[in-house]
mmCIF file of the N, C-alpha and C atoms, coordinates in Angstrom:
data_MODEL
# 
_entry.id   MODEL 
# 
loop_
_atom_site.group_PDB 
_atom_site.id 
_atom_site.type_symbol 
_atom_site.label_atom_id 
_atom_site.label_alt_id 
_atom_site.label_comp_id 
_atom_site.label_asym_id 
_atom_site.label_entity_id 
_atom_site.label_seq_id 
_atom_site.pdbx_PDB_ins_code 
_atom_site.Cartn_x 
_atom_site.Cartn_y 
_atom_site.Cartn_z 
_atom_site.occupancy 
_atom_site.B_iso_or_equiv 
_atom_site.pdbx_formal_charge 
_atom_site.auth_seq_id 
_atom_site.auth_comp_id 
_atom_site.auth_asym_id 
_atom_site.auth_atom_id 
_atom_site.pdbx_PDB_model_num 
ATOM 1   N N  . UNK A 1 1  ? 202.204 109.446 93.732  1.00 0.00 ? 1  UNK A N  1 
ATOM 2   C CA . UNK A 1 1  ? 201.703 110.609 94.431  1.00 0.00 ? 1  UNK A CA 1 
ATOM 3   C C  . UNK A 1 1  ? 200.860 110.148 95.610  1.00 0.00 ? 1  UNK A C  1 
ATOM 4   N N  . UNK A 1 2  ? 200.985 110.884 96.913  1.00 0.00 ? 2  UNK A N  1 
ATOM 5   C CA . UNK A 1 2  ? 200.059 110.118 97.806  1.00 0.00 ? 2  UNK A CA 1 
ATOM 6   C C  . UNK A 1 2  ? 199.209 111.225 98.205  1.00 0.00 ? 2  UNK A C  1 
ATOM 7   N N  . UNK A 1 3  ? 198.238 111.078 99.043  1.00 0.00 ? 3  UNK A N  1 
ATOM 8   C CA . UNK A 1 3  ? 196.830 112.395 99.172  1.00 0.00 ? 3  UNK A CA 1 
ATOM 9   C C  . UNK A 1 3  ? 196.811 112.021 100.287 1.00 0.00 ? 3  UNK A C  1 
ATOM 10  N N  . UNK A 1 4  ? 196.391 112.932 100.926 1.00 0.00 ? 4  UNK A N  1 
ATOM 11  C CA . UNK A 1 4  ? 195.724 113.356 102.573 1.00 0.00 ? 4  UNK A CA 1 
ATOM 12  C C  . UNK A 1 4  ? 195.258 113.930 102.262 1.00 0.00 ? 4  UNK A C  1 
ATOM 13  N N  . UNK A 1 5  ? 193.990 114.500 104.080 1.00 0.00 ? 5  UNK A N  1 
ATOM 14  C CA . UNK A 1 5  ? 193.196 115.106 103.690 1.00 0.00 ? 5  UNK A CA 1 
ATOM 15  C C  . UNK A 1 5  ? 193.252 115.530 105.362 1.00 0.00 ? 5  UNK A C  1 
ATOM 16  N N  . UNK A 1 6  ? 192.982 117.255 105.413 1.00 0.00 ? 6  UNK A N  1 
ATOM 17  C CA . UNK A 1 6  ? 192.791 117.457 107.110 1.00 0.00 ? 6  UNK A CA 1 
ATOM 18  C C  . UNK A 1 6  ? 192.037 119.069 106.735 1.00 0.00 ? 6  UNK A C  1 
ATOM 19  N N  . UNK A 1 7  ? 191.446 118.981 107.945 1.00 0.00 ? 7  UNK A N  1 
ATOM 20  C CA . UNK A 1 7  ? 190.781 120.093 107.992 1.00 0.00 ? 7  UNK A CA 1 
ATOM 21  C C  . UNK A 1 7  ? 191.974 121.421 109.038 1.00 0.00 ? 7  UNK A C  1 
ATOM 22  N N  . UNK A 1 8  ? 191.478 122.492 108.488 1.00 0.00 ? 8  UNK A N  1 
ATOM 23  C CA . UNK A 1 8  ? 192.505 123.465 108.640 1.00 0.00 ? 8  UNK A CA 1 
ATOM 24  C C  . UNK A 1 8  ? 191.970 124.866 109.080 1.00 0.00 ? 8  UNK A C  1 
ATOM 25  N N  . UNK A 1 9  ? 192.266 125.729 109.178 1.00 0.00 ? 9  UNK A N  1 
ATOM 26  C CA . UNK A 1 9  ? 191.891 127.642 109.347 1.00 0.00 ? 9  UNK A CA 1 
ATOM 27  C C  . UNK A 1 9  ? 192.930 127.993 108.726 1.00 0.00 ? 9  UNK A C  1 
ATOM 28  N N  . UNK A 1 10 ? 193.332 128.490 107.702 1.00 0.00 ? 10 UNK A N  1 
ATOM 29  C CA . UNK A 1 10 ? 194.293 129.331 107.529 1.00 0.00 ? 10 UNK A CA 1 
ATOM 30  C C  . UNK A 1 10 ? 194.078 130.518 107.845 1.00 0.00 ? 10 UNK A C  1 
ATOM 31  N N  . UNK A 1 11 ? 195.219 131.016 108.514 1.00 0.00 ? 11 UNK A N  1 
ATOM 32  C CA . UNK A 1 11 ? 195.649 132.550 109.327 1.00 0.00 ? 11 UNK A CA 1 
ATOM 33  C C  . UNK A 1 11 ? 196.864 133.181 108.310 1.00 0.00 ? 11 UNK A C  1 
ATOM 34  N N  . UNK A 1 12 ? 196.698 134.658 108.405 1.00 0.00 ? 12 UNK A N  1 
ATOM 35  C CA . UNK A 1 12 ? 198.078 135.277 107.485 1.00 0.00 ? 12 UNK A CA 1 
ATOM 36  C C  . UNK A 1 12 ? 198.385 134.978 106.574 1.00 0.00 ? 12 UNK A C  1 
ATOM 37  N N  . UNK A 1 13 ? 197.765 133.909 106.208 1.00 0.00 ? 13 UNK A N  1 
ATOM 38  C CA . UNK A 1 13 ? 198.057 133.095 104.381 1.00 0.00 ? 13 UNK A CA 1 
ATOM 39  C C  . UNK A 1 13 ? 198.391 131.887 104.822 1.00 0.00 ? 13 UNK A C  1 
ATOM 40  N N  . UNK A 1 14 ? 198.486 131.464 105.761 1.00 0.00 ? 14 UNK A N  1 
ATOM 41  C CA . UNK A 1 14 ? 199.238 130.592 105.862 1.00 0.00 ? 14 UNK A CA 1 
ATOM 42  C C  . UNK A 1 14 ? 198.426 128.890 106.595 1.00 0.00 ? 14 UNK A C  1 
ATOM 43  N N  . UNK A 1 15 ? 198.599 128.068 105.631 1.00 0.00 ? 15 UNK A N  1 
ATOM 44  C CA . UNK A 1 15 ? 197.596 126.693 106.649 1.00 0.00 ? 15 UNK A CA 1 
ATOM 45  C C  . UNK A 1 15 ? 199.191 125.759 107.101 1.00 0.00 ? 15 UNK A C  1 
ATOM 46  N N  . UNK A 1 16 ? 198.443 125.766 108.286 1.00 0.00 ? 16 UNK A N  1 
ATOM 47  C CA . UNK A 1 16 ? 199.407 124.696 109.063 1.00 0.00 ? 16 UNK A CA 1 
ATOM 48  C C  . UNK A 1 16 ? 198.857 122.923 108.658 1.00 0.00 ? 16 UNK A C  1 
ATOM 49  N N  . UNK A 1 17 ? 200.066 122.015 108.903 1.00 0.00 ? 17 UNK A N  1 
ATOM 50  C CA . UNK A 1 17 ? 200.543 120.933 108.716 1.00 0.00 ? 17 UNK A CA 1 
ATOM 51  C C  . UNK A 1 17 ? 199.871 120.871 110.282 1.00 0.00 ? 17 UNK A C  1 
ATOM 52  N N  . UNK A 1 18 ? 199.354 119.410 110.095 1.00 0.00 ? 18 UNK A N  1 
ATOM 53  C CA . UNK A 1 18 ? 198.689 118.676 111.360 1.00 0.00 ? 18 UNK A CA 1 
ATOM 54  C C  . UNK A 1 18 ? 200.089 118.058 111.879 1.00 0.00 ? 18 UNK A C  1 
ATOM 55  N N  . UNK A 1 19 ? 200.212 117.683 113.096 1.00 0.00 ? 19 UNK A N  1 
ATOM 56  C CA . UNK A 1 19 ? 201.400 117.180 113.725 1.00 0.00 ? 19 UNK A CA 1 
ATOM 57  C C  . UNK A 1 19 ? 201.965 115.960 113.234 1.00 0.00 ? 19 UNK A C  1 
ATOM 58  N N  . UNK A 1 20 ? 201.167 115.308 112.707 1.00 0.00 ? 20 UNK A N  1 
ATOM 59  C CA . UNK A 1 20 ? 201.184 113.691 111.807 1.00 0.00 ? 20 UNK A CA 1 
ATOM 60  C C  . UNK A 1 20 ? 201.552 114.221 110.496 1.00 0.00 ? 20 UNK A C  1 
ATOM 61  N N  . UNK A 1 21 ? 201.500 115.107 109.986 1.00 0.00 ? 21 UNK A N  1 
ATOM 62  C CA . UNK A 1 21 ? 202.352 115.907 108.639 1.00 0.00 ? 21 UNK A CA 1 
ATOM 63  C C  . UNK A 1 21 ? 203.302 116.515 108.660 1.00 0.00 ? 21 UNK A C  1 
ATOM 64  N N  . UNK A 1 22 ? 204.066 116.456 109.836 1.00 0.00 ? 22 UNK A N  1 
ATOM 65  C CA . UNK A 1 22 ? 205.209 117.252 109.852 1.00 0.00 ? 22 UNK A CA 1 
ATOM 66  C C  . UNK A 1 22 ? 206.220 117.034 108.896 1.00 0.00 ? 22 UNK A C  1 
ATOM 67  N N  . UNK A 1 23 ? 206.479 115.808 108.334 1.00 0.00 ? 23 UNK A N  1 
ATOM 68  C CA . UNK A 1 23 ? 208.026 115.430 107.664 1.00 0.00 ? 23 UNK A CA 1 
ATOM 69  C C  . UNK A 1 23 ? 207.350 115.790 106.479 1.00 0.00 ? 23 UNK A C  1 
ATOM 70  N N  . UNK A 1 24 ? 206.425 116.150 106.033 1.00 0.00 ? 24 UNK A N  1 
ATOM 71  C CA . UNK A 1 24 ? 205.960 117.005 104.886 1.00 0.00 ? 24 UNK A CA 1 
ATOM 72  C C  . UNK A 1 24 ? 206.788 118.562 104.999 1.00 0.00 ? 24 UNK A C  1 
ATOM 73  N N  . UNK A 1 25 ? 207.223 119.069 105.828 1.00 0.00 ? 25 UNK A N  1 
ATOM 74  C CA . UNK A 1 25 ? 207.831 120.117 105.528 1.00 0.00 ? 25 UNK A CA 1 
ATOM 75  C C  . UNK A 1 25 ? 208.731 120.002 104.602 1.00 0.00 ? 25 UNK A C  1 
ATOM 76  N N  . UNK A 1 26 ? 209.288 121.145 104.121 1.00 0.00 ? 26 UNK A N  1 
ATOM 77  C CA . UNK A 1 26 ? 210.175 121.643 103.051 1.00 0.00 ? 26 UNK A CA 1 
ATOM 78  C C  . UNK A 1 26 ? 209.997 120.837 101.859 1.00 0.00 ? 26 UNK A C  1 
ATOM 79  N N  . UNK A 1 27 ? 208.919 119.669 101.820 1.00 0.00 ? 27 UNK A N  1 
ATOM 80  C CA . UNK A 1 27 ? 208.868 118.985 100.049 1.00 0.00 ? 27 UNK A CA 1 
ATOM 81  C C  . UNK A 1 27 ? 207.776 119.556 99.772  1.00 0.00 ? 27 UNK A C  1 
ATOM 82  N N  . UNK A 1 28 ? 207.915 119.454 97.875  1.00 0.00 ? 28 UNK A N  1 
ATOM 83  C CA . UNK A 1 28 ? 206.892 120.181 97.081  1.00 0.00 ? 28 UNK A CA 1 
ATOM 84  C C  . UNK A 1 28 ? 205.713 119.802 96.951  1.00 0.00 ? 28 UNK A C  1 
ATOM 85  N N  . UNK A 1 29 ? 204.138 120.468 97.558  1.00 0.00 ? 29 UNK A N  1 
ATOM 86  C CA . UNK A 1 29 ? 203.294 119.495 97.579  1.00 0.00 ? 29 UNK A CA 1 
ATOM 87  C C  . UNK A 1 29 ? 201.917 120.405 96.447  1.00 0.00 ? 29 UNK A C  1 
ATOM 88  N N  . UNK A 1 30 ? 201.398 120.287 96.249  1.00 0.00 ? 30 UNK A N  1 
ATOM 89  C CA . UNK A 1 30 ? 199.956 120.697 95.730  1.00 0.00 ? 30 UNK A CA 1 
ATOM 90  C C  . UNK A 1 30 ? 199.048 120.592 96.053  1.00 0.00 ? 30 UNK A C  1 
ATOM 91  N N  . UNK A 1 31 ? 198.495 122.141 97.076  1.00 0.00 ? 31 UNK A N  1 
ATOM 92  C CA . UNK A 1 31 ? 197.190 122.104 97.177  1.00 0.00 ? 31 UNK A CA 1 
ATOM 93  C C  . UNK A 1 31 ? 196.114 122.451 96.511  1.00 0.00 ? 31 UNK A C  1 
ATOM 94  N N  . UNK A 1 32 ? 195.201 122.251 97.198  1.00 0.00 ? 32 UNK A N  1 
ATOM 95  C CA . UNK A 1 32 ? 193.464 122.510 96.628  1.00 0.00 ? 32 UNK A CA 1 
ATOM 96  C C  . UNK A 1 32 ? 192.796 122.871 97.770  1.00 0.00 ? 32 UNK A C  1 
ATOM 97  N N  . UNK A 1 33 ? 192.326 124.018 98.469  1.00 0.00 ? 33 UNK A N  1 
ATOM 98  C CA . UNK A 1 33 ? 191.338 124.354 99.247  1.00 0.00 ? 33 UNK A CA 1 
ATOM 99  C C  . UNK A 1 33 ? 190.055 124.594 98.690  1.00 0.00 ? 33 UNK A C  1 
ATOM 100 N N  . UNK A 1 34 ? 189.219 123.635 99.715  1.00 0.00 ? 34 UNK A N  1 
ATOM 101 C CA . UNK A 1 34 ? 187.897 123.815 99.539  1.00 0.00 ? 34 UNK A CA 1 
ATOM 102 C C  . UNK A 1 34 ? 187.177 124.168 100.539 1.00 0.00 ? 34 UNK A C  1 
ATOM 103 N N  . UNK A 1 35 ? 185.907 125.151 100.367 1.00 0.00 ? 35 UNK A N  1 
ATOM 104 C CA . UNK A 1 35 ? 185.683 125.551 101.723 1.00 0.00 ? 35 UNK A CA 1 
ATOM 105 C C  . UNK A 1 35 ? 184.555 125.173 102.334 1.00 0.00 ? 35 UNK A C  1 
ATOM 106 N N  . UNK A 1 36 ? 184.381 124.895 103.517 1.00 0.00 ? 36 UNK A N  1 
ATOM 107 C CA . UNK A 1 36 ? 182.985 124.156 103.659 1.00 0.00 ? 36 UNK A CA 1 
ATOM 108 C C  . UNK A 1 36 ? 181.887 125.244 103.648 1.00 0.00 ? 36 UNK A C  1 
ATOM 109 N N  . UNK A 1 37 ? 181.299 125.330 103.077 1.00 0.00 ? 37 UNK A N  1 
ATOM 110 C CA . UNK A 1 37 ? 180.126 125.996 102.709 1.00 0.00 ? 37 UNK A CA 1 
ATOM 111 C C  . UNK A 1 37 ? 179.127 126.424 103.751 1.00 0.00 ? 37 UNK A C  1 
ATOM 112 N N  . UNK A 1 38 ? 178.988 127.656 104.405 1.00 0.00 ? 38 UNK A N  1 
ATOM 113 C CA . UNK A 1 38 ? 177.720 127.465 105.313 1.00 0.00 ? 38 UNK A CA 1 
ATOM 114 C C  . UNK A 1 38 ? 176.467 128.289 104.797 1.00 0.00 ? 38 UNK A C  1 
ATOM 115 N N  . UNK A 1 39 ? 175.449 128.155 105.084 1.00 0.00 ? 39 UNK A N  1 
ATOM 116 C CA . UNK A 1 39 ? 174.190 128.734 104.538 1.00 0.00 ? 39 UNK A CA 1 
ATOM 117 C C  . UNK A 1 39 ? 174.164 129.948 103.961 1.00 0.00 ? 39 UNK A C  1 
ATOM 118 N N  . UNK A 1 40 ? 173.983 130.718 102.849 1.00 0.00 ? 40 UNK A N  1 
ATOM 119 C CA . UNK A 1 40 ? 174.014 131.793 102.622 1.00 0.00 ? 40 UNK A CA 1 
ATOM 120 C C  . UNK A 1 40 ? 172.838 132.658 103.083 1.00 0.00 ? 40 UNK A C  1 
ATOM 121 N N  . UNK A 1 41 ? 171.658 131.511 103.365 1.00 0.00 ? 41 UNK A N  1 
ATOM 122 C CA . UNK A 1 41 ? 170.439 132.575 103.355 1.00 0.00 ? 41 UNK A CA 1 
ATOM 123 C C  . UNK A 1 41 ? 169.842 132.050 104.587 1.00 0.00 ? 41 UNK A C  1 
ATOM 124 N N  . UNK A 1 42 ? 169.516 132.816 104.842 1.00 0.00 ? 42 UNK A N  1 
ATOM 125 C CA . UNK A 1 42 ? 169.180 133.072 106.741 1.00 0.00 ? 42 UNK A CA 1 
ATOM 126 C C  . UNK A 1 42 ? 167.935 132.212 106.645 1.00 0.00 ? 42 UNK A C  1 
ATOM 127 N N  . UNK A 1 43 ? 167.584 130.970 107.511 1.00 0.00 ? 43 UNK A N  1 
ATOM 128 C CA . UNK A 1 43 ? 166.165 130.659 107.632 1.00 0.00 ? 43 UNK A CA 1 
ATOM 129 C C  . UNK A 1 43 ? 165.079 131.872 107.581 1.00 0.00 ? 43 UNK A C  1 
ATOM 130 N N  . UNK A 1 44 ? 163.953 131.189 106.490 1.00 0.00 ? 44 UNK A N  1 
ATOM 131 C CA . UNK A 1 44 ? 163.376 132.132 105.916 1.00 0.00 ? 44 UNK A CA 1 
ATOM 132 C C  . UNK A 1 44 ? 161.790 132.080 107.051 1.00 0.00 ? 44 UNK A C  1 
ATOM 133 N N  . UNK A 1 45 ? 161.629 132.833 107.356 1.00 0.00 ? 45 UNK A N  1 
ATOM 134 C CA . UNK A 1 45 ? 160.246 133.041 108.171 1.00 0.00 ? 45 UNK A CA 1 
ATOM 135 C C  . UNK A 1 45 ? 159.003 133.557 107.931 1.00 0.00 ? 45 UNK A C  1 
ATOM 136 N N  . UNK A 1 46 ? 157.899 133.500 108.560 1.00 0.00 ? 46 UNK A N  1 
ATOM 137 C CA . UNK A 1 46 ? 156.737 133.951 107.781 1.00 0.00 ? 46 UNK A CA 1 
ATOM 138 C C  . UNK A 1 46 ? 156.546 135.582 108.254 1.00 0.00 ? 46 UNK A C  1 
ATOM 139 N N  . UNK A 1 47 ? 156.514 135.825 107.177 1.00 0.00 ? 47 UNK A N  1 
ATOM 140 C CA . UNK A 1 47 ? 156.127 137.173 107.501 1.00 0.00 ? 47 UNK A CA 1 
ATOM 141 C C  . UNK A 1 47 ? 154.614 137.410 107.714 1.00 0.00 ? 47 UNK A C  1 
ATOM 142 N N  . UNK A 1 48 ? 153.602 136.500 107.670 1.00 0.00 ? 48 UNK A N  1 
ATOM 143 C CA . UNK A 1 48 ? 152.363 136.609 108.180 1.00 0.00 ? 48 UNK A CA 1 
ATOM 144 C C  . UNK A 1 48 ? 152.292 136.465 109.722 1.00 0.00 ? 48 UNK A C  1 
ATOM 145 N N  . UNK A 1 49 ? 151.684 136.970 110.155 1.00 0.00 ? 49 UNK A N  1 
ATOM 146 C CA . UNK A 1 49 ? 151.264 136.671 111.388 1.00 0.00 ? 49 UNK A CA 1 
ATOM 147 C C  . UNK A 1 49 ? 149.625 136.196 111.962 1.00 0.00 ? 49 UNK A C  1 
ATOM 148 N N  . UNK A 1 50 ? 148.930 135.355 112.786 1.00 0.00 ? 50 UNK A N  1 
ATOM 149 C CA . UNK A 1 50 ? 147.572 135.320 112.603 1.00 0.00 ? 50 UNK A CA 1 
ATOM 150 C C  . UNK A 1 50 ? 147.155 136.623 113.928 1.00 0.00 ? 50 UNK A C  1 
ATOM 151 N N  . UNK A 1 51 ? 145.712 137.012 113.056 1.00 0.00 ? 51 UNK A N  1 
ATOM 152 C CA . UNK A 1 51 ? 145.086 137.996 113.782 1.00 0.00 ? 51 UNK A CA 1 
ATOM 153 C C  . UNK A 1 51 ? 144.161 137.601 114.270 1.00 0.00 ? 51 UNK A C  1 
ATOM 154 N N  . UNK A 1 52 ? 143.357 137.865 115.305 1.00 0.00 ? 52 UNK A N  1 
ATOM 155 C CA . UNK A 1 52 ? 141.966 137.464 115.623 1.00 0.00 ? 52 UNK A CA 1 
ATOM 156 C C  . UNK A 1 52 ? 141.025 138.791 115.669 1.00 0.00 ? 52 UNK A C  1 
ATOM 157 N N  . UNK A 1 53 ? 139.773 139.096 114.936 1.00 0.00 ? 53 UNK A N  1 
ATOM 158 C CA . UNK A 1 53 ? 139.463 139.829 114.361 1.00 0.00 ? 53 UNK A CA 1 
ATOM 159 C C  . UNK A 1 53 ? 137.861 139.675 115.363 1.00 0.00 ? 53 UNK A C  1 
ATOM 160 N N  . UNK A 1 54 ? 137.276 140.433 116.070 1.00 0.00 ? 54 UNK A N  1 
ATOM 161 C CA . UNK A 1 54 ? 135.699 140.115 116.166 1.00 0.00 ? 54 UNK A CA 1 
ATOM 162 C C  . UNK A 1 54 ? 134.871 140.818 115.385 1.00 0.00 ? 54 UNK A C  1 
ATOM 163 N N  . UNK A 1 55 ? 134.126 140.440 114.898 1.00 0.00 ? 55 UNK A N  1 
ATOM 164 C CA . UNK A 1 55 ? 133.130 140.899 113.349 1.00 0.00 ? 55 UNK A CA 1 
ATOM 165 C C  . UNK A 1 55 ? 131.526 140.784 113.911 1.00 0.00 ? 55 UNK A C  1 
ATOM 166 N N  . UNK A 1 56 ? 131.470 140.802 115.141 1.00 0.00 ? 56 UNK A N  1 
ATOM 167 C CA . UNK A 1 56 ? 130.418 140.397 115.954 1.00 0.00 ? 56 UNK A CA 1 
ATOM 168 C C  . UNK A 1 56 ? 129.620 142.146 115.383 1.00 0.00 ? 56 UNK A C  1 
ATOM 169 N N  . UNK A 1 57 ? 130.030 143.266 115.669 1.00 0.00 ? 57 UNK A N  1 
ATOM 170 C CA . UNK A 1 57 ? 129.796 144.059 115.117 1.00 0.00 ? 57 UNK A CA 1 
ATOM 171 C C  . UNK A 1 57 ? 129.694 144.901 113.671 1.00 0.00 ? 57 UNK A C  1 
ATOM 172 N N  . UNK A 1 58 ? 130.730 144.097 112.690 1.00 0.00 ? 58 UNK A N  1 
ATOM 173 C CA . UNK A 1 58 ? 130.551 144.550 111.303 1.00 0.00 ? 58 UNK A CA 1 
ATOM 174 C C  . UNK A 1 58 ? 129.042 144.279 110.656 1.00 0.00 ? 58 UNK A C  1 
ATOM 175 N N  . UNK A 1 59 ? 128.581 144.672 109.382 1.00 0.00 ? 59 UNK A N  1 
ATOM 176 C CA . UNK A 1 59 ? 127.396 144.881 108.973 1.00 0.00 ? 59 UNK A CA 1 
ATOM 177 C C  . UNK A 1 59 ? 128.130 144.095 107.352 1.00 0.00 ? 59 UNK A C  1 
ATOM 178 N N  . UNK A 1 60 ? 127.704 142.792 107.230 1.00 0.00 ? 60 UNK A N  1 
ATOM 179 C CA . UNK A 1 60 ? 128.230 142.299 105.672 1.00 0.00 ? 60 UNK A CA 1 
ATOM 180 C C  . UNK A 1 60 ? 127.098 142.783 104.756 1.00 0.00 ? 60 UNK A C  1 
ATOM 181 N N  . UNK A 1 61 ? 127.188 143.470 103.592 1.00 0.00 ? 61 UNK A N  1 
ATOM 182 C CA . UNK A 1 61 ? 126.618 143.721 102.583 1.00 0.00 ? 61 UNK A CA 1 
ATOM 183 C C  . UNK A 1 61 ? 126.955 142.895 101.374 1.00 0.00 ? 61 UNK A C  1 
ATOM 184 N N  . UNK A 1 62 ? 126.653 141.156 100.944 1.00 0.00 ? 62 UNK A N  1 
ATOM 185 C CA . UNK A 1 62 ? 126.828 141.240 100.190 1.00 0.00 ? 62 UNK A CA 1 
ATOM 186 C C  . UNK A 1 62 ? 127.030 141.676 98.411  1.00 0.00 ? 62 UNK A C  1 
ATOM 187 N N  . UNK A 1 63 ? 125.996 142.274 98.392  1.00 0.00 ? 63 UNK A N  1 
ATOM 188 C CA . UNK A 1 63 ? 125.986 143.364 96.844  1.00 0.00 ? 63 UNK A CA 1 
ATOM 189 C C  . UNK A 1 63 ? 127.103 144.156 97.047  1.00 0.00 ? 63 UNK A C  1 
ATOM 190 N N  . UNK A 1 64 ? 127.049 144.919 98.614  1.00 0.00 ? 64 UNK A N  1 
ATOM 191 C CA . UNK A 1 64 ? 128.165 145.905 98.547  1.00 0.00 ? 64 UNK A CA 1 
ATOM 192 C C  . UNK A 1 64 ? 129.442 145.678 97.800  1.00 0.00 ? 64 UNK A C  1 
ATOM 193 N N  . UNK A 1 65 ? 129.337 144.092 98.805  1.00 0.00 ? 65 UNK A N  1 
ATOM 194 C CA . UNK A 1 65 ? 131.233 143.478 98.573  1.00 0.00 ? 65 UNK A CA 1 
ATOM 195 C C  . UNK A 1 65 ? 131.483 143.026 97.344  1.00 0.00 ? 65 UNK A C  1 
ATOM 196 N N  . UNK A 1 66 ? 130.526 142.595 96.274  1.00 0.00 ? 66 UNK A N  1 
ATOM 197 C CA . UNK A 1 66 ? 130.117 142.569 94.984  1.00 0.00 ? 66 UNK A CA 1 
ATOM 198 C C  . UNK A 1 66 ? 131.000 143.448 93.951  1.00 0.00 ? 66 UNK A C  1 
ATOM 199 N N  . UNK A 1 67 ? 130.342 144.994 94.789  1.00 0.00 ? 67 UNK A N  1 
ATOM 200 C CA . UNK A 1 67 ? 130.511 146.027 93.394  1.00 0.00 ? 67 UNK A CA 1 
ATOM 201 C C  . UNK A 1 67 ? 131.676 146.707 93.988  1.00 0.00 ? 67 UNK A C  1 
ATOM 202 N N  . UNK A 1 68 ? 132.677 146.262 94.549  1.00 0.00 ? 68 UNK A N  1 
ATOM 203 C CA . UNK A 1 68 ? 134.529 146.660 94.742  1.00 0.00 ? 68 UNK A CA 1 
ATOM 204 C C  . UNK A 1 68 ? 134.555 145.710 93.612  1.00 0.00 ? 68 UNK A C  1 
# 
């Protein structure tokens, strides 16, 4: 039994023979498609963003922030 190996698209059902495989037509062969795999999951990103906040005016109570 001999093996090759080529990369392909099949269209209509159908995968074409590379030009160097031609006298492979009409004999009985057995394939196996495998498919190359591409990412299923989308680069994942931060859903944080940074804020800049001025507190120059807030009033901290610590006891306040305590008794939440």
């Amino acid at each position: 039994m001999q093996a090759v190996e080529f990369k392909s698209k099949p269209h209509d059902n159908v995968v074409d023979l590379p030009a160097n495989l031609r006298e492979w037509n009409d004999r009985q062969v057995r394939v196996i498609l495998l498919a190359d795999e591409e990412p299923t999951h989308p680069a994942s990103s931060s859903t944080f963003k940074a804020i800049s906040l001025k507190t120059s005016n807030f009033r901290f109570d610590r006891d306040a922030a305590n008794a939440r």
